[in-house]
N, C-alpha and C positions, 0 to 999 in steps of 0.2 A: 504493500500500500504506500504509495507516495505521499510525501509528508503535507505537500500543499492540498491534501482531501482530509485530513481531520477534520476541518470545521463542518465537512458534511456527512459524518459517522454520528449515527445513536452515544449518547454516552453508554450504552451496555455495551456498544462493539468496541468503544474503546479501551474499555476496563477489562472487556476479553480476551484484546491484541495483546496489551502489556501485562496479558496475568498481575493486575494487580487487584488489590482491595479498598472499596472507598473510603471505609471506614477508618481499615486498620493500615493499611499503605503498604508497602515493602516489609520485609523483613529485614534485619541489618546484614544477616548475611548473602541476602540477594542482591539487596543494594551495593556489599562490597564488588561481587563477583560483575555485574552491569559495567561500576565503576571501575573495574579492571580493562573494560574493552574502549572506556578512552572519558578524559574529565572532560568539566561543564566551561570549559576553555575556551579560547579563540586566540590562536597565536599569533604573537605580535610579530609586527613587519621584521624583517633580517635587516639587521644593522650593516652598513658597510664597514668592511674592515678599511684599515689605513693603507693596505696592500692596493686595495680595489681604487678606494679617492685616488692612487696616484695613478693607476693606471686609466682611470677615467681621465684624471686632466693630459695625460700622456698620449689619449685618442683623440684630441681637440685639431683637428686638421693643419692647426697651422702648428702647432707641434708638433707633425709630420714630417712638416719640411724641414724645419728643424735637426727633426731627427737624423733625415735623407742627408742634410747639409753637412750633420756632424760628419756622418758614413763617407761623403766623400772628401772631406778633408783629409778625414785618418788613411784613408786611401790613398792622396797622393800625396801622405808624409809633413801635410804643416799642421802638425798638432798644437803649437801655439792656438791655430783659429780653431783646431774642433774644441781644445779646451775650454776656450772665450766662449762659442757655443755654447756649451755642455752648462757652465755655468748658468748663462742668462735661460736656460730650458730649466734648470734646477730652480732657479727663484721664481720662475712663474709657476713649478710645479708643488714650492713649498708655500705660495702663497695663494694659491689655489685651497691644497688639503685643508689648510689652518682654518680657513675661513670657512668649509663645508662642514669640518668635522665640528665645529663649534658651533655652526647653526643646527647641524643634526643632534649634536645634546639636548639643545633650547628646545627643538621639535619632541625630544625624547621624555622632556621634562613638565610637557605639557597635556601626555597621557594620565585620563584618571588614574591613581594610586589610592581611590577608596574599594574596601576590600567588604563585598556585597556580602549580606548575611541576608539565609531565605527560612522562612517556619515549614515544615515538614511533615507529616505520619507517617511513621515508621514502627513496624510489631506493635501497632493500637497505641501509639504515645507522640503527640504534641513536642517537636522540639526543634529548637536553631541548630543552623549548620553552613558553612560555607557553603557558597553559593558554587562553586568547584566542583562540590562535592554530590550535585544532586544527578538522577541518574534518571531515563528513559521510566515512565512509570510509575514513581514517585509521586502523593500527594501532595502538594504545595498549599498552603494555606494564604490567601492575599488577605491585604488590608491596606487600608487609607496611607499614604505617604512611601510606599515601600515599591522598591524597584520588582519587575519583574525578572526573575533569575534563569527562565528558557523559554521555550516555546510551551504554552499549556494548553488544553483545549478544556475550558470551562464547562464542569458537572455542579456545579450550588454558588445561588447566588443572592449576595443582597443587597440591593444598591450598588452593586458595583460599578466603577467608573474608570476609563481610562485616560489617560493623554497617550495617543499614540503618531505624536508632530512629526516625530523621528523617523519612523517608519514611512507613512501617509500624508504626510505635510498637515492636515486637519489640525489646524490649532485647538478647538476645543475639546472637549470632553467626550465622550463615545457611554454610553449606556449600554456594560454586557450582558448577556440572556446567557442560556445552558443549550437552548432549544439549539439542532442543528441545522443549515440554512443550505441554500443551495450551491450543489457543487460547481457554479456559475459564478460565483457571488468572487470579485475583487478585493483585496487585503483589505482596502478599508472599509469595507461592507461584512465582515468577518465577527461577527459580534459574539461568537461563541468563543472564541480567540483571545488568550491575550499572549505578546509577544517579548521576546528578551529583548533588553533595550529599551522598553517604555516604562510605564509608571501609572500604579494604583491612586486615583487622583480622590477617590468615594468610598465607603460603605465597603465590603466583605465579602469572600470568599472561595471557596476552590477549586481545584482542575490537576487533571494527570499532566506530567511533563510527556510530550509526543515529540519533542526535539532539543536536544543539549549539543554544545559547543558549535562544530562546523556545521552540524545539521539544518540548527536556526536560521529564522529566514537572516537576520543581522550576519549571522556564520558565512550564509551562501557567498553573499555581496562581499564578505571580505574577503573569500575565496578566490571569487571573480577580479577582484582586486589584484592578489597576489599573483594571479598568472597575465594579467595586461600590459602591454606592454606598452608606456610614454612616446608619443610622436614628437618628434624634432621638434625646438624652439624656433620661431623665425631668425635669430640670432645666428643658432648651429649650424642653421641652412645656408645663412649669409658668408659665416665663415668659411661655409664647404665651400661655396662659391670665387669667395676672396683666395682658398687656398688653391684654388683651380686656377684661378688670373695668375697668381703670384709666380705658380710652378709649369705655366706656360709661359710666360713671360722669359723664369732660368731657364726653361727648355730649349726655348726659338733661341736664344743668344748663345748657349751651348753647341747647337747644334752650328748656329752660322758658325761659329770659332772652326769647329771642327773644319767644318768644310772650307771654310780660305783658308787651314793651316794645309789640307791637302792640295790645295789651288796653288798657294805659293810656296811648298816644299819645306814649311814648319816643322822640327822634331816633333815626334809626339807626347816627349815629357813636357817640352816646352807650352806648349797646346793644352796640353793637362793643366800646366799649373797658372793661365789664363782659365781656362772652367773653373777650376776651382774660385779663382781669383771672382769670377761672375757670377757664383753661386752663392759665394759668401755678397755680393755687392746686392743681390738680387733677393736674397732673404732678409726680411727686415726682423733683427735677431728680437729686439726688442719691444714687438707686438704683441707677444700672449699675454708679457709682464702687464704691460701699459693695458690690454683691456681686461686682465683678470682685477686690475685695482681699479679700474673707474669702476666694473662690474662690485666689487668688494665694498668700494664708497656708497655706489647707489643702493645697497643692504642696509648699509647701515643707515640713510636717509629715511627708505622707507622705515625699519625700526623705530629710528624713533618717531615716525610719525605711526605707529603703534601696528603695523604690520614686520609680521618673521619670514620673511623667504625664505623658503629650503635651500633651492640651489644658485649658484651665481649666475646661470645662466637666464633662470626662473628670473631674474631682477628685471630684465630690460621686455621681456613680454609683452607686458602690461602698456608700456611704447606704443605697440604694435598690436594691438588689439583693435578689430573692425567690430566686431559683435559681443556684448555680456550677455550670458544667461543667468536669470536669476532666480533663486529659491524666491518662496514670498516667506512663511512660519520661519521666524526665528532668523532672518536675511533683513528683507526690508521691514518685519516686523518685530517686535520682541520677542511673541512666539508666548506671550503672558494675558491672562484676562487683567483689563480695568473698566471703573466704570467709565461710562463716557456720559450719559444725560441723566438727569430726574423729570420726571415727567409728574407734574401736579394739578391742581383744578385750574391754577392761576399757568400755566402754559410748561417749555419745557426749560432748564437748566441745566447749563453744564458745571457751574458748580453749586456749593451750599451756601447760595447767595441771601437767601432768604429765610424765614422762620419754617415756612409749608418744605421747602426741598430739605431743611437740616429735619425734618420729622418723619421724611420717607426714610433719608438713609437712619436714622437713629431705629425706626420701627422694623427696615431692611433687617439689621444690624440683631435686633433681637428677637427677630424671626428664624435667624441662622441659631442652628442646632450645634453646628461644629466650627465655626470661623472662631480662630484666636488671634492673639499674637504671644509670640513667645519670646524672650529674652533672650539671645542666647551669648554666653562670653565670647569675646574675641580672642585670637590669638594673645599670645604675648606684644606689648605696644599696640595692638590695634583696639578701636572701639567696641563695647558692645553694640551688638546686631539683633536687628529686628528681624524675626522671622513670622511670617503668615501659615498658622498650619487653617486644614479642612478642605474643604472642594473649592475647585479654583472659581466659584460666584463668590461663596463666603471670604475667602483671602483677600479680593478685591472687594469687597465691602469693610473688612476690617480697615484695611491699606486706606481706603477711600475716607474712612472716618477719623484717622490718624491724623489725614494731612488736614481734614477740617474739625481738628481739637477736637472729635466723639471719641473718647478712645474708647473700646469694647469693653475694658475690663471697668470701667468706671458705669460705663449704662447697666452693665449686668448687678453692678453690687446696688445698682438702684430701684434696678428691679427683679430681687429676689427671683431663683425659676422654683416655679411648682412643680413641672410636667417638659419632658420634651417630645417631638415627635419628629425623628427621623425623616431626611428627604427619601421619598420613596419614587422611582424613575414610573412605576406604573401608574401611581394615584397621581402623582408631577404636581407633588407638593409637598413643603414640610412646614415645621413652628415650632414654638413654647408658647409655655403656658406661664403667665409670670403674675407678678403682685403688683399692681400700681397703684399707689398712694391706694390704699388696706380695698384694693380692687383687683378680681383674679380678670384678666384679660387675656386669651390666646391675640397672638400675632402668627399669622401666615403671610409664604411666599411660596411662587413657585410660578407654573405658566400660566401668563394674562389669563388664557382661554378658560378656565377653569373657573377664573375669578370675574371672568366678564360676562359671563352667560347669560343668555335670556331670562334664565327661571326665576331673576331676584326681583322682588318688589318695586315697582315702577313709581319715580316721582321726575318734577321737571328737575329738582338739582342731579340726582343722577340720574338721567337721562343725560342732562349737559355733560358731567362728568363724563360718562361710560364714551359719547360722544370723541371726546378730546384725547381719552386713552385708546381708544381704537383706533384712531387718525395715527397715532403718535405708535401705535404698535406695527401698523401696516408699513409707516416709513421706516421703520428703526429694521424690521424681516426685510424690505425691499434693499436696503441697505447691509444687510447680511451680518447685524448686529444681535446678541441676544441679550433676550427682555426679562426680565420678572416683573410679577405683580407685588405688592404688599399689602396685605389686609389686617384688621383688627377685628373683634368683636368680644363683649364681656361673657363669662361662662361662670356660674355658678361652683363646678365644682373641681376638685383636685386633682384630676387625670384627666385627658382627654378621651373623646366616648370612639367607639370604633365603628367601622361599615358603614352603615344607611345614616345613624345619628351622627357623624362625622362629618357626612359630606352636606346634613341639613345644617349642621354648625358652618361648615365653611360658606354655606347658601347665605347666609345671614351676615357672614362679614361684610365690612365697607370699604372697598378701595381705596388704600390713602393715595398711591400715585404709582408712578410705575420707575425701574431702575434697568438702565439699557447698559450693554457690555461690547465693549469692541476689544482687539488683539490691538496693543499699542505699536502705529509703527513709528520708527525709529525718524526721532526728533532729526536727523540729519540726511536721510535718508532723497526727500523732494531737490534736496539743492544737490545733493550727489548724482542725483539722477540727470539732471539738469547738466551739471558741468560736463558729466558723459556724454551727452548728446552731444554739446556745443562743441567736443573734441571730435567729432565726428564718429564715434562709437556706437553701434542698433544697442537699444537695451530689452530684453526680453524677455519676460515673465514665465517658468514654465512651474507650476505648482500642483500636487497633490492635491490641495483643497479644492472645493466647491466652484463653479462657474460666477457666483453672484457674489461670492467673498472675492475671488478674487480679480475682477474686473471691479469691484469695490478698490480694495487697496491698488491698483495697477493708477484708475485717476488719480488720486488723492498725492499719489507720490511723480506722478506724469510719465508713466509710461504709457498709458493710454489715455484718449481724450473720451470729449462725452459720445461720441459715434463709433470709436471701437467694440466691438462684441470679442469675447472669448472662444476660445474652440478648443476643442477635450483632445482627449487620448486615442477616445474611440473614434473618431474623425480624423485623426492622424495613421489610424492602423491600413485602410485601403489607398493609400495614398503611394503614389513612387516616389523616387528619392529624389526625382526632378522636382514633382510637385510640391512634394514638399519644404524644399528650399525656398521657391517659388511662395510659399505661406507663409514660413518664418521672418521672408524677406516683405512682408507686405502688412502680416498683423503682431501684436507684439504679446496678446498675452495667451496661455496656454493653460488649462485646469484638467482636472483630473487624470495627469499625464502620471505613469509609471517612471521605475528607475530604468526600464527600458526602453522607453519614450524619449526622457534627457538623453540619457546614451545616443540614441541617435540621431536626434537632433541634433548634438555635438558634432557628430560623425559626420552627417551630410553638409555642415557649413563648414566644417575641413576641406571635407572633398572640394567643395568650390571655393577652394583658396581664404575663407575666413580666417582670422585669428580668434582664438574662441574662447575666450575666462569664462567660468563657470562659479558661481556663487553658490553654496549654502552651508547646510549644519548639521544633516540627519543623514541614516544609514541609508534614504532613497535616493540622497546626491551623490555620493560614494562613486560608483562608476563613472558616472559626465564628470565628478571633479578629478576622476583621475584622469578621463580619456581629453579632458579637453585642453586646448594649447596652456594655460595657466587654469589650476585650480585653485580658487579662494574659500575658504573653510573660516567658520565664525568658531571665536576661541573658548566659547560657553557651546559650540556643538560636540556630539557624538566623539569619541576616540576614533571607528570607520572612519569620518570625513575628514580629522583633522592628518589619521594617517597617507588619506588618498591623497590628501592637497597639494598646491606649491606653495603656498604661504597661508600663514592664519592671521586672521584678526584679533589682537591679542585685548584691546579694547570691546570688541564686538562692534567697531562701525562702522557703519558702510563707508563713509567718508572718506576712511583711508583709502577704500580702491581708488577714488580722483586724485590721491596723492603720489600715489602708484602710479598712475597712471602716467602723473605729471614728471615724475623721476624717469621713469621708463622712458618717457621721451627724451627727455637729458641725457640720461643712458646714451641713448639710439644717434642723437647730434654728436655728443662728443664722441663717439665710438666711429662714426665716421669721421670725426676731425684728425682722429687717431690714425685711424687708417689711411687716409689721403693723404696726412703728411708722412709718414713712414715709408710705405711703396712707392709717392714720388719721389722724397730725395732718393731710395734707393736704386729706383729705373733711373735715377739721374748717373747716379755712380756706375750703374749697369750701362748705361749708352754711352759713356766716355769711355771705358775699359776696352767694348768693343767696336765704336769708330777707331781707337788708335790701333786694336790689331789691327783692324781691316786697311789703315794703310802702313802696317811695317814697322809700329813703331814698340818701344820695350811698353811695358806695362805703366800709367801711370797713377797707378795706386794701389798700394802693399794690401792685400788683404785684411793685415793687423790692423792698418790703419782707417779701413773701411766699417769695422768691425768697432773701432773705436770712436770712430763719429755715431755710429749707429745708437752704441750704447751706451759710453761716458758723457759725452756732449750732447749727442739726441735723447739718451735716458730720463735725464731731469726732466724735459721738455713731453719727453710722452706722456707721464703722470700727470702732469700740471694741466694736460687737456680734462685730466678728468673734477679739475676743480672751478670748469668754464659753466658758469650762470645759464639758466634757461630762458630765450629770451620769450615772455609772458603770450608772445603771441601765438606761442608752438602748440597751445592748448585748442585753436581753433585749426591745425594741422587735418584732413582728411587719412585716416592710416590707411586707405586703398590706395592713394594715390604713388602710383608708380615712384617717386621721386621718395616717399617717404615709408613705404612697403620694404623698403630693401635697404641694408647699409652700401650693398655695392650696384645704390643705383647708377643705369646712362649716365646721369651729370654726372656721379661722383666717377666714372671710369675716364672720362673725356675730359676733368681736372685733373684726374692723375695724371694723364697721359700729356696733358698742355703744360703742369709745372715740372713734370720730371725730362720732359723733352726741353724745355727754355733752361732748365739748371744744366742738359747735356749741352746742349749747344753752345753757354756761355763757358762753360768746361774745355768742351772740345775747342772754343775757339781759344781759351787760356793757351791751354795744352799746345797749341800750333805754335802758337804765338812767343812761348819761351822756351819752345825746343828749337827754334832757327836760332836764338839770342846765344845758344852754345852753353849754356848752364850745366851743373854738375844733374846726372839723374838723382841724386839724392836731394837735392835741391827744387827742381824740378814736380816728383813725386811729392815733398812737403808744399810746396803752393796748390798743388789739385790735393789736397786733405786739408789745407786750412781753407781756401777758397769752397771746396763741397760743405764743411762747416760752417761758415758765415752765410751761403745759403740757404742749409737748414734752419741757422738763428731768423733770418729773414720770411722764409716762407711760414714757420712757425708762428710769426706774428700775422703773416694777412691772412691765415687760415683759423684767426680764430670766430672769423665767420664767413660762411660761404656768400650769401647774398650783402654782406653791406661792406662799403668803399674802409678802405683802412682810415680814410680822414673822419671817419664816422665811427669806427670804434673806441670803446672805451678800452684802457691800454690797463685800468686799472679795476674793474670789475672782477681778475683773477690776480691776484698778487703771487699766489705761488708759478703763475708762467711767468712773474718778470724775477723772481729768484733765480728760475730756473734759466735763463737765459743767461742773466751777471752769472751763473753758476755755468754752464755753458763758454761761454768767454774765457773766465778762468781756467778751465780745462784744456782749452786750444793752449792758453800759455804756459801751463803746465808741460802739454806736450811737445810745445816750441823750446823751453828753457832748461826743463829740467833733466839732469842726464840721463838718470836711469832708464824715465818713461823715452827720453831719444832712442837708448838706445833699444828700447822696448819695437819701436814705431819705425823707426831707421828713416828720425827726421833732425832738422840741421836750425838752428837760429835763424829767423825773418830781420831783416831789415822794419823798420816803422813805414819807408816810405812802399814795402813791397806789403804790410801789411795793408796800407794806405788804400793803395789799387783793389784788393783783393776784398775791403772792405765795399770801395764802389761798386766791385763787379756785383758785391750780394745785393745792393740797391738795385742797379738793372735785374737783378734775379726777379725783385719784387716787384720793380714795375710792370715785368711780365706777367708775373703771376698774377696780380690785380686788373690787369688786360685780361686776361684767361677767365678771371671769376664775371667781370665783367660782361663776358661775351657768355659765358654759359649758364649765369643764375641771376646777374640785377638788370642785362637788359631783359631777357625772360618776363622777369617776376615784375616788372616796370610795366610790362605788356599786357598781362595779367593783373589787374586791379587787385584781385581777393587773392594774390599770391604772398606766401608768408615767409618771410626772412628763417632761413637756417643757422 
């Protein structure tokens, strides 16, 4: 029997499958022997080890070439440059692990660690026991406040009640039966059910367990988890791409060497050590450092603005995000009942503004049979904390009176109880019986309908009245809110009477007013919504709940207007995966979707190229949060989601994702400012190397030396991109748009190729220019390494924005690039002066007047390069009115 058909077995065929007893339960020795074939578990995700971090950052593409660059250095014998390598591959690769393994802690540390205790029968006896411990079969006893410890299929019950958000997205309450339902009936129509991972939010009691650890439906989904496997980031794609340009780029110029050494009768060591010479020019050693530490910075950015990234990659995502999907329970709402209105003779309120609203909620308040509040100590240094226990109407009435000075424990010591009577889910109504000033008076609550009936004694004031609460009941349902009534009436005697006299006492009550309930959504939630749009981001509603709740909350927060309708799951299922992109792309909100539903809705706005965050908190996001391009997990959800995620909200609020958002795009600028200046100067160095083979001439620049602008003098300057400002307008950026979809977009290939071709050519024209003057080659070779250095100082500066003129930058909005530049400079003269590093570099003392020249030449570097940006991004963007500065 497959476990998703308990809910539609007799309880005697259940109690038949699991040989057990209702009464008396298991016996302890059957329950050890069950418990033998496997505990009430769910194992936790596999930690990576520190072996694995490194070889993850070690398969990052462009530490590939790296790698490839080491292999042929040591190949043809200049181990100096594989060393130099080897090095700058190790600090990208130790500051890579540093940074993963420490946010995998933070992620490690944010799994519950409260250790579930379940009530039991076992050999005819009532008892606690880890919740580990429970086994197939086993009686379970629920009650009020008490987590569910597996799958049970419910045989007795009283008032039972559940929250099952987790599961079902259904923020409220679920009413369970024992009665079996049909084998048709969807999880959250499963009322004979209740499941691991939710919570007894009513009333009492019990059921067989029909699934323990991986069985569970909670089990399934983590299972399904553990074997899925994460699609690429837009990033990793970018990189692949970038490593692709990079090592066709050494390839084409290896290969031409080869072939004019065979054209003009070149040795082949000599030829060799030209490739290598162009391989080392051609790898820009210092690229995985520089973008694993803007990637490292943007972590910690979002951190503190209250989101944890898992991984470094995971950081820049959120950039590059075209579409959010989002949970609504516990996402854009709190996932908690409050009240929201009072409804009185004199009209409605939303607070206890007046004497009539402060008498609904006080009479509310001592109608509740179980609403408290409880005191509870705080930690050490922290506050005492107020807790709400009883059914979550009663919690929000307590909560509700708190904040308008009724506190509960003060109404109840004033009005003595005589009598209470339980909410019962079939009568749909409870009370007390209490003393007021030496008068017994029941107060009842429960549904309007009950209390609004025809059958009561007709006058023109309640006529009016019943009038106003009707009005005000019909909008509050329309509205997908729930309502109670409140009633009073005086009773003579000490208990409340049962049956027929019961429900003539309730006849007789007078409605004082009515008290409406909504799921609170999150205070920040409308303006987050808002900034996502405005960054050009779909935002999309898909939820477990109700059609009417949730195109309710979808306006309210603006993902839908008043003309959107919602569409279910079941309207999703005959659809193809054309049409249904074709939906997603057209309406925004989705209700009674499955976790197989989100799944693939993720899946099909992948396939047509979306970037895809997926939001929530419960075991039914789990899948979409794992499969989709960034998972966002709320840090009060479920352990499943927060394991599936790529970051958690560690506040719980939405808000952060627009701050993500807003980093990720910063991310995604500088990582291209990074990238364009690194593989230009380096095709610069690469195109001088090989104009001067191709006409005859020695080599004019040592590899050492190439390697040394790359990393000691360009190193400062790669980090320093990652501390460049976002310029505010990036937020209204389209992420579809070709230009800003990609780090190696068109533009950004056709700037490479126009500043590393204007540094070759004023190179090569150097190069010509003081090889006829008869200069010594070591001399020679030091002008094309400090000249390729003062070009990277230069281009380093116009690049610190693509679209605006350098007359229009601010030179001081990043201070650590103008360090890094004075720090720069000084390295060149480090290298010019000091012997060691000469003799390191196998370079000779500059004159002032030859550093002089070499210094203008870097200025015409720049006015070209300002010409280049000119011609490819601010005549463009000129042309284009809504075009936005990079």
């Amino acid at each position: 029997m497959s476990k998703k058909e308990w809910y539609s077995k007799s309880v005697s065929d259940v109690i038949s499958h699991f040989s057990t007893d209702l009464q008396k339960g298991l016996s302890e020795e059957e329950a050890g022997r069950r418990l033998a074939k496997g505990v009430n578990k769910i194992p936790e995700p596999k930690q990576e080890t520190m072996f694995m971090h490194v070889v993850d950052q070690l398969k990052s593409p462009i530490a590939l070439v790296l790698v490839f660059a080491t292999i042929g250095a040591l190949f043809v014998g200049t181990f100096s440059d594989a060393t130099v390598i080897i090095v700058a591959l190790l600090v990208n690769v130790v500051l890579g692990v540093f940074q993963e393994h420490r946010v995998e802690s933070s992620f490690s540390s944010l799994r519950s660690k409260e250790n579930i205790r379940a009530s039991v029968v076992r050999s005819g006896v009532s008892r606690e026991i880890d919740s580990g411990d429970i086994v197939p079969g086993d009686i379970v006893l629920l009650s009020a406040g008490t987590a569910v410890p597996a799958d049970i299929r419910i045989v007795e019950t009283h008032s039972l009640m559940t929250n099952e958000s987790t599961l079902t997205g259904e923020w409220g309450s679920i009413d369970k039966k024992s009665e079996q339902i049909s084998k048709e009936a969807v999880l959250a129509e499963r009322v004979d059910m209740v499941y691991a991972g939710t919570f007894i939010t009513g009333g009492a009691g019990r059921g067989v367990v029909v699934a323990t650890g991986v069985n569970t439906e909670i089990g399934a989904v983590s299972n399904e988890l553990s074997i899925s496997k994460k699609t690429k980031t837009p990033l990793e794609r970018d990189m692949l791409h970038a490593a692709r340009f990079i090592l066709m780029i050494a390839v084409f110029a290896i290969v031409l060497v080869f072939v004019l050494a065979l054209t003009h009768g070149v040795p082949f060591a000599e030829a060799s050590l030209v490739a290598i010479a162009i391989a080392v020019a051609s790898v820009p050693e210092g690229l995985p450092a520089a973008v694993t530490v803007v990637l490292a910075l943007g972590m910690e950015r979002i951190l503190d603005a209250g989101g944890l990234v898992k991984s470094l990659l995971s950081a820049e995502t959120l950039g590059a995000t075209s579409v959010i999907l989002t949970d609504k329970t516990g996402t854009l709402t709190e996932g908690r009942m409050r009240v929201d209105s009072f409804v009185t003779r004199r009209g409605i309120f939303t607070d206890v503004e007046d004497s009539e609203s402060k008498r609904v909620l006080r009479s509310a308040i001592l109608a509740s049979s179980d609403g408290y509040i409880e005191r509870v100590k705080g930690e050490e240094g922290h506050k005492e904390e107020l807790i709400a226990r009883g059914r979550p109407i009663e919690q929000a009435l307590v909560f509700a009176g708190l904040s308008a000075g009724l506190s509960e424990s003060v109404i109840r010591s004033e009005h003595p109880t005589i009598d209470l009577l339980p909410f019962d889910a079939n009568r749909r109504f409870g009370g007390m019986l209490v003393l007021e000033k030496d008068v017994k008076v029941a107060y009842f609550s429960g549904a309007p309908e009950v209390f609004l009936s025809g059958s009561r004694k007709s006058s023109a004031e309640t006529e009016h009245s019943t009038g106003i609460f009707t009005q005000a009941l019909n909008e509050a349902t329309s509205a997908s809110k729930r309502v109670i009534a409140v009633a009073r009436v005086p009773w003579h005697k000490d208990y409340f009477p049962t049956d027929d006299d019961l429900l003539k006492l309730v006849g007789r009550a007078k409605v004082i007013g009515l008290v409406t309930f909504a799921d609170t959504i999150r205070k920040e939630a409308g303006v987050a919504v808002a900034q996502m749009q405005e960054a050009g981001a779909r935002v999309v509603m898909a939820t477990g709940d109700n059609k009417e709740t949730a195109i309710v909350v979808a306006r309210a927060v603006g993902i839908a207007n008043a003309n959107d309708i919602a569409r279910t799951g079941a309207e999703l299922a005959g659809l193809s995966d054309d049409s249904l992109y074709e939906l997603v792309m057209k309406e925004t909100v989705f209700a009674r979707v499955t976790p197989a539903d989100k799944l693939r809705i993720v899946r099909v706005l992948q396939n047509n190229g979306e970037v895809v965050a997926m939001t929530g908190d419960g075991v039914n996001d789990a899948p979409a949060l794992k499969a989709a391009s960034i998972g966002i997990a709320i840090g009060s959800g479920t352990d499943v989601a927060k394991d599936a995620a790529d970051m958690v909200l560690l506040e719980d609020s939405f808000a952060v994702i627009t701050d993500a958002i807003r980093e990720g795009r910063r991310l995604r600028d500088n990582i291209k400012k990074v990238f364009t200046y690194l593989v230009a100067t380096t095709f610069g160095g690469t195109f001088v190397i090989v104009t001067a083979f191709a006409f005859g001439f020695p080599l004019p620049i040592l590899p050492t030396q190439i390697l040394w602008t790359n990393l000691i003098n360009g190193g400062p300057m790669n980090i320093a991109f990652a501390f460049e400002p976002l310029y505010p307008s990036a937020m209204k950026r389209s992420p579809r748009d070709s230009e800003n979809a990609r780090v190696l977009s068109p533009s950004v290939i056709k700037l490479i190729l126009a500043v590393g071709l204007s540094t070759g050519l004023l190179l090569v024209g150097l190069f010509l220019f003081i090889s006829k003057l008869g200069l010594p080659e070591t001399e020679i070779r030091t002008m094309i390494f400090v000249g390729l250095s003062f070009d990277a100082i230069f281009t380093a500066v116009s690049l610190k924005s693509f679209g605006t003129p350098i007359t229009q930058i601010s030179f001081f909005s990043n201070r650590f690039l103008i360090v890094a530049l004075l720090g720069s400079v000084f390295m060149i003269a480090v290298a010019l002066f000091v012997p060691p590093v000469q003799f390191l570099l196998n370079t000779v003392p500059l004159s002032l007047r030859d550093i002089g020249i070499l210094g203008l030449l870097g200025f015409a570097d720049l006015f070209m390069v300002e010409f280049a940006k000119y011609i490819i991004y601010i005549r463009p963007m000129a042309r284009a009115r809504g075009a936005i500065r990079v």
